[in-house]
KOLVEXVEX-539554 format. One record per residue: residue number from 1; x negated, y negated, z of N, C-alpha, C, O in turn. Coordinates in steps of 0.001 Angstrom, whole numbers, always signed. Example, Ala and Ser with C-alpha at 12.3 -4.5 7.8 and 13.67 -1.06 7.14 Angstrom:
# KOLVEXVEX-539554
   num       n.X       n.Y       n.Z      ca.X      ca.Y      ca.Z       c.X       c.Y       c.Z       o.X       o.Y       o.Z
     1    -13190     +5690     +7800    -12300     +4500     +7800    -13200     +3300     +7800    -14236     +3319     +8465
     2    -12850     +2250     +7080    -13670     +1060     +7140    -12900       -30     +7870    -13409     -1138     +8039
# end
This chain:
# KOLVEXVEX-539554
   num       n.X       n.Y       n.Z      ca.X      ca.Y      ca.Z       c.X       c.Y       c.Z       o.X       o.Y       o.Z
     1    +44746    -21663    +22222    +43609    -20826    +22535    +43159    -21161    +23953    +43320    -22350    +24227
     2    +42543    -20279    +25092    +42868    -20214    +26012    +41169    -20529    +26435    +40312    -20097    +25663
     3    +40752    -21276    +27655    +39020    -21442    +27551    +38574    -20027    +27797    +37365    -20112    +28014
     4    +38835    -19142    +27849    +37728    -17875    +28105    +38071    -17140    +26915    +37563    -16020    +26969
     5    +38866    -17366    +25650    +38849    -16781    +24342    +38044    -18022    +23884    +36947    -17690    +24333
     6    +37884    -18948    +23433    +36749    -20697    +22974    +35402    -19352    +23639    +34860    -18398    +23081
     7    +35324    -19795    +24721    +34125    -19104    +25344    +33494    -18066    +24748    +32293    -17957    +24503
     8    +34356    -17330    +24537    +34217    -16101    +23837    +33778    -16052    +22060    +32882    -15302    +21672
     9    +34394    -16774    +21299    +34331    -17155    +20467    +32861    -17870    +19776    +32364    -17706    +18662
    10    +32414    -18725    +20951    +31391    -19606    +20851    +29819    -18713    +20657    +28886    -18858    +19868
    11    +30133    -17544    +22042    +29255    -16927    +22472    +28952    -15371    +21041    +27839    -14992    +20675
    12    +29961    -14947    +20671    +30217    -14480    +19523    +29251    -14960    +18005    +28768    -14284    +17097
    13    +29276    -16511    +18300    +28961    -17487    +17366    +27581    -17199    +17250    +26977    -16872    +16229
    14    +27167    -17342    +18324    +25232    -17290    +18672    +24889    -16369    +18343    +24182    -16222    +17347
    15    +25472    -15045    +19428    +24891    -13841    +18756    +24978    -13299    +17766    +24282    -12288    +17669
    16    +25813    -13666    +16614    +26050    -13180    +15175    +24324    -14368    +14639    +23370    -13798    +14110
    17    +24294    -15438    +14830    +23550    -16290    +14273    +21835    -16156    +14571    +20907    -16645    +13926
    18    +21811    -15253    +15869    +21009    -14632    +16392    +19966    -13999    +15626    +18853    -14107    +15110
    19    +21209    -13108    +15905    +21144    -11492    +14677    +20456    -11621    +13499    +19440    -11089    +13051
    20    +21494    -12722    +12955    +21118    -13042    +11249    +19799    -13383    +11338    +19153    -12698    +10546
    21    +18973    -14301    +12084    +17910    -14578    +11948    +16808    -13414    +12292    +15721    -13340    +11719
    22    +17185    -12656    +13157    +15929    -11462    +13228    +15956    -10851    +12152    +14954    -10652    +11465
    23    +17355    -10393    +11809    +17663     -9506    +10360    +16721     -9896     +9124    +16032     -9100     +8486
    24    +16839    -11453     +8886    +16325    -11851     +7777    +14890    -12019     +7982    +14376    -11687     +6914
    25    +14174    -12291     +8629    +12688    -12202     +9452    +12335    -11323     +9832    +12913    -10709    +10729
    26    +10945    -10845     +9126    +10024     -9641     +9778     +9653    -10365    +11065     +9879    -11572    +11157
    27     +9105     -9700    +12045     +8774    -10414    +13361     +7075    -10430    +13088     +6429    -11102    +13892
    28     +6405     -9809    +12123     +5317    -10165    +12063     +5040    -11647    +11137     +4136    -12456    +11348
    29     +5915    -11711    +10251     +5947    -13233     +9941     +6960    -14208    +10611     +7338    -15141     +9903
    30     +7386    -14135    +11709     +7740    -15203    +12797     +6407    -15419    +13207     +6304    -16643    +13280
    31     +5633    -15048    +13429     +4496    -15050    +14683     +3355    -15935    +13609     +3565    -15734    +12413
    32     +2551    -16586    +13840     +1802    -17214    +13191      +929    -16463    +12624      +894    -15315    +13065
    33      -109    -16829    +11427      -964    -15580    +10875     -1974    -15608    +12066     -1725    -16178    +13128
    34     -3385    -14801    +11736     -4299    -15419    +12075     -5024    -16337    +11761     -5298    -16446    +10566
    35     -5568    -17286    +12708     -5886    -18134    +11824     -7850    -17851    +11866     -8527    -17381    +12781
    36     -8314    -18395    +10400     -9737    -18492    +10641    -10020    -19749    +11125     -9471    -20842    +10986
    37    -11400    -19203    +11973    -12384    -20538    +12643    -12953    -20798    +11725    -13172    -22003    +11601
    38    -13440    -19965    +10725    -14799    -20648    +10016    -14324    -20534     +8507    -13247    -20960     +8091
    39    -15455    -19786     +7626    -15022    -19444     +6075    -14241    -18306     +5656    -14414    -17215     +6199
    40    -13288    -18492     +4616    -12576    -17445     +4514    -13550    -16745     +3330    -13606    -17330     +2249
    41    -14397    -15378     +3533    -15428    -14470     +2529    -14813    -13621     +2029    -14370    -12883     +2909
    42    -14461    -13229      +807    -14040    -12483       -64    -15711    -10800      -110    -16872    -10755      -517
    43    -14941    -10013      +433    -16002     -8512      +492    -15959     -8271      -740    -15114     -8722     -1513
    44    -16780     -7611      -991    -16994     -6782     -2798    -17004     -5456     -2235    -17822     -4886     -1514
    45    -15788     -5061     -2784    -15927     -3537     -2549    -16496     -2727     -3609    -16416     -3179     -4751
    46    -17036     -1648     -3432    -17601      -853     -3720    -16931      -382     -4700    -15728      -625     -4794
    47    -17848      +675     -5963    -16660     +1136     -6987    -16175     +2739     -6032    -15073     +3269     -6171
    48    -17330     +3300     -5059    -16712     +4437     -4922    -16223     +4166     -3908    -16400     +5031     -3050
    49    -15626     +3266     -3584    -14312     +3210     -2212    -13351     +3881     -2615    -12958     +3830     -3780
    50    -12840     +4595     -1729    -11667     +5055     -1561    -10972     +5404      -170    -11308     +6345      +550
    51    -10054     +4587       +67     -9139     +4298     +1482     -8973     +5495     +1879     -9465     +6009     +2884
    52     -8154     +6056      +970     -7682     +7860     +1333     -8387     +8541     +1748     -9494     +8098     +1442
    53     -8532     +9740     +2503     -9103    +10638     +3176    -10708     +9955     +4238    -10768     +9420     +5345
    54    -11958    +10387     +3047    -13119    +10135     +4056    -13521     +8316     +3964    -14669     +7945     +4207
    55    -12330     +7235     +3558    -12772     +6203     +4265    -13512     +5159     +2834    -13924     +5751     +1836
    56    -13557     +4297     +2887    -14345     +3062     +2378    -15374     +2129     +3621    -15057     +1686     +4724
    57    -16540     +2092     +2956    -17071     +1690     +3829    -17289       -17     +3363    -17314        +3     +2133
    58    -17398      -967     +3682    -17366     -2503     +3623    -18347     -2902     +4343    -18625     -2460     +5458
    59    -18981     -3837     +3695    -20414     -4911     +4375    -19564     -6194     +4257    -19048     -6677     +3249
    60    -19546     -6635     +5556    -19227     -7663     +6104    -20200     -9172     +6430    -20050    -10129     +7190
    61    -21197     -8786     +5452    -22078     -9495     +5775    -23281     -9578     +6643    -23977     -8576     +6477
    62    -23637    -10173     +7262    -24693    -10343     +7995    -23913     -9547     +9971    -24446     -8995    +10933
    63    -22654     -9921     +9660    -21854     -9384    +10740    -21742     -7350    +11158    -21505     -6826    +12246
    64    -22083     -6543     +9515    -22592     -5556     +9935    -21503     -4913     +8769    -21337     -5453     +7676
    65    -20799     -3671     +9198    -20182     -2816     +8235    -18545     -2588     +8830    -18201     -3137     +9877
    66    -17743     -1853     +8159    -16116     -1466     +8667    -15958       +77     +7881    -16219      +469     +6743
    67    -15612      +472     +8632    -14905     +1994     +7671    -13355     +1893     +7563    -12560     +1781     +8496
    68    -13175     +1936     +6641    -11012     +1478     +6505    -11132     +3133     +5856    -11846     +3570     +4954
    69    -10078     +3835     +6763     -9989     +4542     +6184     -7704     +5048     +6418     -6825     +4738     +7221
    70     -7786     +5822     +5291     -5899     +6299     +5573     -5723     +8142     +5515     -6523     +8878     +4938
    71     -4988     +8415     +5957     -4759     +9845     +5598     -5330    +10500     +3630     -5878     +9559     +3057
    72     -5278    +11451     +2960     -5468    +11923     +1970     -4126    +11856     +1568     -4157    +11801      +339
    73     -3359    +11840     +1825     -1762    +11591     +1146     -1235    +10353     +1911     -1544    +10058     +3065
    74      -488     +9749     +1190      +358     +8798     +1844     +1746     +8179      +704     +1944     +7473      -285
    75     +2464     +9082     +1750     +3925     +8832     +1002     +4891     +7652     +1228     +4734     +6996     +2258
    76     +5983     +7277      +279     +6761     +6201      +757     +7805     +6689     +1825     +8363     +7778     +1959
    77     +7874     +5653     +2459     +9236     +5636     +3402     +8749     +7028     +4411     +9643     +7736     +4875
    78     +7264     +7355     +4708     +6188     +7976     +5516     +5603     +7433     +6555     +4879     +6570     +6058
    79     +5513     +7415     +7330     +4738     +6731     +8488     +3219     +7278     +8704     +2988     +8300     +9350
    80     +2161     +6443     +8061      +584     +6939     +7982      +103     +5978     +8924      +733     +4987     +9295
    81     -1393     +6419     +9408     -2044     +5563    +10096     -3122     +5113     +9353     -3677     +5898     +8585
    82     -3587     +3723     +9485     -4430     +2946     +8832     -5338     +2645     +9864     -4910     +2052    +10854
    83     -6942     +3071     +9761     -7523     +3243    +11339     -9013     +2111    +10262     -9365     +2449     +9132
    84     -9559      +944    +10955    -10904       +97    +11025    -11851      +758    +12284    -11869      +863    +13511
    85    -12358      +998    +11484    -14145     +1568    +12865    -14991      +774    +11968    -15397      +849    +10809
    86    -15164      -581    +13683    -16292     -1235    +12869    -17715      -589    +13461    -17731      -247    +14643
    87    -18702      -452    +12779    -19894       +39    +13281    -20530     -1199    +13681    -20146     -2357    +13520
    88    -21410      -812    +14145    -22633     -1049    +15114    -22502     -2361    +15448    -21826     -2562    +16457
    89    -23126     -3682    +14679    -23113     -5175    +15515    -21549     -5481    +15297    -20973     -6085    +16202
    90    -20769     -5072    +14065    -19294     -5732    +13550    -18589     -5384    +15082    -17851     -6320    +15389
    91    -18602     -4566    +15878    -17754     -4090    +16374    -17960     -5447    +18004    -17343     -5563    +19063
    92    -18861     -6028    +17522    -19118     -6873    +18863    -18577     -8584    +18186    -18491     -9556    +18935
    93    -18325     -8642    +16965    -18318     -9593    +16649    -16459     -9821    +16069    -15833    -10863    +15869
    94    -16143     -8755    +15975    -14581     -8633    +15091    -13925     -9221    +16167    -14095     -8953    +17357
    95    -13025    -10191    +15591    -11373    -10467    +16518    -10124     -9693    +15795     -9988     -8472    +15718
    96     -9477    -10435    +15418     -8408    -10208    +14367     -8590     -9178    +12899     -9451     -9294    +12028
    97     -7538     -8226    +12978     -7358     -7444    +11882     -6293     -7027    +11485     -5510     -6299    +12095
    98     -6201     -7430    +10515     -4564     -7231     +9444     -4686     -6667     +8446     -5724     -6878     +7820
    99     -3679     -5718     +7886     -3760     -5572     +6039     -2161     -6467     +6170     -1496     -6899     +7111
   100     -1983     -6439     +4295     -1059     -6986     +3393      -811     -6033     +2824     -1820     -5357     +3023
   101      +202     -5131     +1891      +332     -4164      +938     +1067     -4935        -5     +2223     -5340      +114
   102      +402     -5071      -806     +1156     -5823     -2357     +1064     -4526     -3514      +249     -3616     -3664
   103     +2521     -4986     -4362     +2047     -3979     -5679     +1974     -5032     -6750     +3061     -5583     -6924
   104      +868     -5523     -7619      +604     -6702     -8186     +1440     -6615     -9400     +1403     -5706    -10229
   105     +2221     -7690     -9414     +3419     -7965    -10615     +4702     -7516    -10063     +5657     -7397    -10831
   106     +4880     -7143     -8289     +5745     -6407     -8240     +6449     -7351     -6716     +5657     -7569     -5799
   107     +7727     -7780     -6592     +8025     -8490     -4731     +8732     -6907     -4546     +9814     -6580     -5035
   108     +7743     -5926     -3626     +7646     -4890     -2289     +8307     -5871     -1148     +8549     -5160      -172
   109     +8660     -7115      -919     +9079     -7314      +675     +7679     -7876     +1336     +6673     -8125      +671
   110     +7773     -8004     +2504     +6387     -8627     +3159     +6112     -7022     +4144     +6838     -6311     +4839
   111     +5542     -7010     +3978     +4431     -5308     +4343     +3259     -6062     +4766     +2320     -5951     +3977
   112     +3032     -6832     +5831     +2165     -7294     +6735     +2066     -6496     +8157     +3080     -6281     +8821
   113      +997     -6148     +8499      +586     -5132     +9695      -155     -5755    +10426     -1076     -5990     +9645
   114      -530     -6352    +11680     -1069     -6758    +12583     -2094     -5196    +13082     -1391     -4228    +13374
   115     -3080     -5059    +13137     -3530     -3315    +13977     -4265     -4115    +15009     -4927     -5148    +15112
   116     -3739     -2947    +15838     -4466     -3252    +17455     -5006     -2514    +17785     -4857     -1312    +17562
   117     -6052     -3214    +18622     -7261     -2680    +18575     -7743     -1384    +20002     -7998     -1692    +21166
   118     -7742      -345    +19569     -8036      +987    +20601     -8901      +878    +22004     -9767       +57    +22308
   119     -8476     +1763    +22600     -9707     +1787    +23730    -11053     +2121    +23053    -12101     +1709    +23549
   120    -11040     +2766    +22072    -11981     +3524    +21462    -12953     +2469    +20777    -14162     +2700    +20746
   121    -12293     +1034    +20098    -12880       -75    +20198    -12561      -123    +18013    -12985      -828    +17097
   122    -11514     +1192    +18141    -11369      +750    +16731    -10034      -241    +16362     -9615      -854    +17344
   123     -9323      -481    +15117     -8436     -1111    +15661     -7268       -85    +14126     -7608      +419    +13056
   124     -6238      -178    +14662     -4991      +866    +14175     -3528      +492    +14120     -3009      -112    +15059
   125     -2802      +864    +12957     -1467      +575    +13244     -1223     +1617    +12325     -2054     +1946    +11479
   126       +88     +2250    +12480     +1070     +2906    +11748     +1704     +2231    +10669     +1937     +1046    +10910
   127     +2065     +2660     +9498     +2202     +1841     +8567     +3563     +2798     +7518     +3383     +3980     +7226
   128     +4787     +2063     +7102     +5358     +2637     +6212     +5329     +1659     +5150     +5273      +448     +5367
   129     +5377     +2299     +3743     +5463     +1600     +2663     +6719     +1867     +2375     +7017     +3061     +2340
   130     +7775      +864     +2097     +8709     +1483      +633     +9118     +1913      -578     +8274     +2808      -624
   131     +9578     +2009     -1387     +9652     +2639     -2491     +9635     +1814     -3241     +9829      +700     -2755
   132     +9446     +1867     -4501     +9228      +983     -6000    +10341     +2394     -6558    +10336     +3621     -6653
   133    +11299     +1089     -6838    +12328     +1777     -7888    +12010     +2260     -9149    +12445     +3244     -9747
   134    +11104     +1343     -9502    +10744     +1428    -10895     +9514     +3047    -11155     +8974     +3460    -12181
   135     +9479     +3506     -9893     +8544     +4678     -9905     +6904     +4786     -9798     +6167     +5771     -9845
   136     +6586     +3189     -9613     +5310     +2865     -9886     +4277     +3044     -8199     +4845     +2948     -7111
   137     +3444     +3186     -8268     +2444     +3979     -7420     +1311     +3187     -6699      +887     +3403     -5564
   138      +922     +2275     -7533      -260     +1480     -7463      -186      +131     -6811      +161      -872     -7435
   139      -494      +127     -5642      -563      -793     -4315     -2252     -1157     -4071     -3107      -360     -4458
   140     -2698     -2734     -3234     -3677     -2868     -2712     -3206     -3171     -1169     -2125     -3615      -782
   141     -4147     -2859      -550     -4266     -3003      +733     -5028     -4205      +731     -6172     -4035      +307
   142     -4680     -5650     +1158     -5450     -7073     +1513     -5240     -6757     +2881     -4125     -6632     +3388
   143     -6468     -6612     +3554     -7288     -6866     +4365     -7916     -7709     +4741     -8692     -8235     +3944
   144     -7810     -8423     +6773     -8731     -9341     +6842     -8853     -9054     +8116     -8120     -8484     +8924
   145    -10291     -9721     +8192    -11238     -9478     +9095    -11420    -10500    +10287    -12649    -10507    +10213
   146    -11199    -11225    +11155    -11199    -12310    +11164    -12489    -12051    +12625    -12198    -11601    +13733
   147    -13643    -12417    +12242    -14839    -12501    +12997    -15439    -13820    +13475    -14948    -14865    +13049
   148    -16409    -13850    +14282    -17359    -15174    +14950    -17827    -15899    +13739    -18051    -17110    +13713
   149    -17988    -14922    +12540    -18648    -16016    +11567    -17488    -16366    +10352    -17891    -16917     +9327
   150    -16272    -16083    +10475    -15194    -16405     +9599    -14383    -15288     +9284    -14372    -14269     +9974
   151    -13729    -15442     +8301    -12399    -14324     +8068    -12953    -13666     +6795    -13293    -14289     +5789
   152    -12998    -12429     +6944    -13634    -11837     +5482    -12442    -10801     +4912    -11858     -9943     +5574
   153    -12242    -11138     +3437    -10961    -10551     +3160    -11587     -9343     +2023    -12637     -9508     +1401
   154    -10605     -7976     +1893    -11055     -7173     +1129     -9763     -6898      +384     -8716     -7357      +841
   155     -9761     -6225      -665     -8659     -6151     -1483     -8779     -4465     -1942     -9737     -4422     -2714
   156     -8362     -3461     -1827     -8671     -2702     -1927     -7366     -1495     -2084     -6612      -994     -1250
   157     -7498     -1346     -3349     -6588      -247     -4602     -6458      +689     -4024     -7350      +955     -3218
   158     -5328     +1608     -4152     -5107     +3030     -3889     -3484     +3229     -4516     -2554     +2445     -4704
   159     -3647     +4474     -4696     -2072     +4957     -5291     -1163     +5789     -3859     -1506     +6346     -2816
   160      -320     +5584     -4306      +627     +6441     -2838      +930     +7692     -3672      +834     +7790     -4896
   161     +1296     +8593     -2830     +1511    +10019     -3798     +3402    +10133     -3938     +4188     +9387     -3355
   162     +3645    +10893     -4558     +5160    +11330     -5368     +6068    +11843     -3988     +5838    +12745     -3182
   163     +6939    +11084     -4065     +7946    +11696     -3277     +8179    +13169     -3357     +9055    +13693     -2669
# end
């Protein structure tokens, strides 16, 4: 074997080993979570929340309010937007904002979303879910907040609609 086939070979080596590692890694879990400064607060959502269409609204505490809201449909293997407008003091106090999409009793994959935050001062990401083989519908959106006075997490139900 000749040194510029070795060479070749070697270099072959990496980038296959490369690969494998982005492949197997979401790049949002390479990256560290956020982390909280202070207490991690569990929100009580509301019974008439609802994500879909006109929005859920969330008290964040003494920090102020959030509107999470998603399109009125949201299909699998769809690309929807997931938009936070924090109102009035929240919007001076928010850092960090993420959801989680879990289907409970169910491993979906890691469906972690980082949203960044708008000129507009809201914060947004595009979001696809995948499919549940099993036909099942019922997902929460974990949500967190991560503010001056700690990380406030919301958990919050919705169904995806029928292919």
């Amino acid at each position: 074997m000749s040194m510029n086939q070795a060479r070749w070979l070697v270099a072959t080596f990496v980038a296959l080993a490369v690969l494998s590692f982005i492949w197997g890694h979401n790049p949002a879990e390479v990256r560290p979570k956020d982390t909280a400064s202070g207490p991690v607060i569990p929100v009580v959502i509301p019974n008439d929340c609802t994500m879909k269409g006109t929005g859920c609204d969330l008290a964040l505490g003494h920090i102020g309010h959030v509107l999470v809201r998603a399109p009125i449909v949201i299909k699998p293997l769809e690309k929807f937007s997931l938009v936070v407008e924090p109102q009035g003091e929240a919007s001076k106090s928010m850092g960090a904002v993420s959801v989680d999409f879990q289907m409970v009793g169910m491993d979906m994959g890691i469906n972690r979303y980082p949203l960044t935050r708008t000129n507009n001062g809201n914060y947004a990401q595009n979001i696809i879910l995948p499919v549940c083989t099993t036909t099942r519908t019922d997902w929460v959106a974990d949500l967190s907040f991560t503010t001056t006075a700690g990380t406030f997490v919301a958990k919050i139900p919705f169904v995806v609609d029928h292919r």
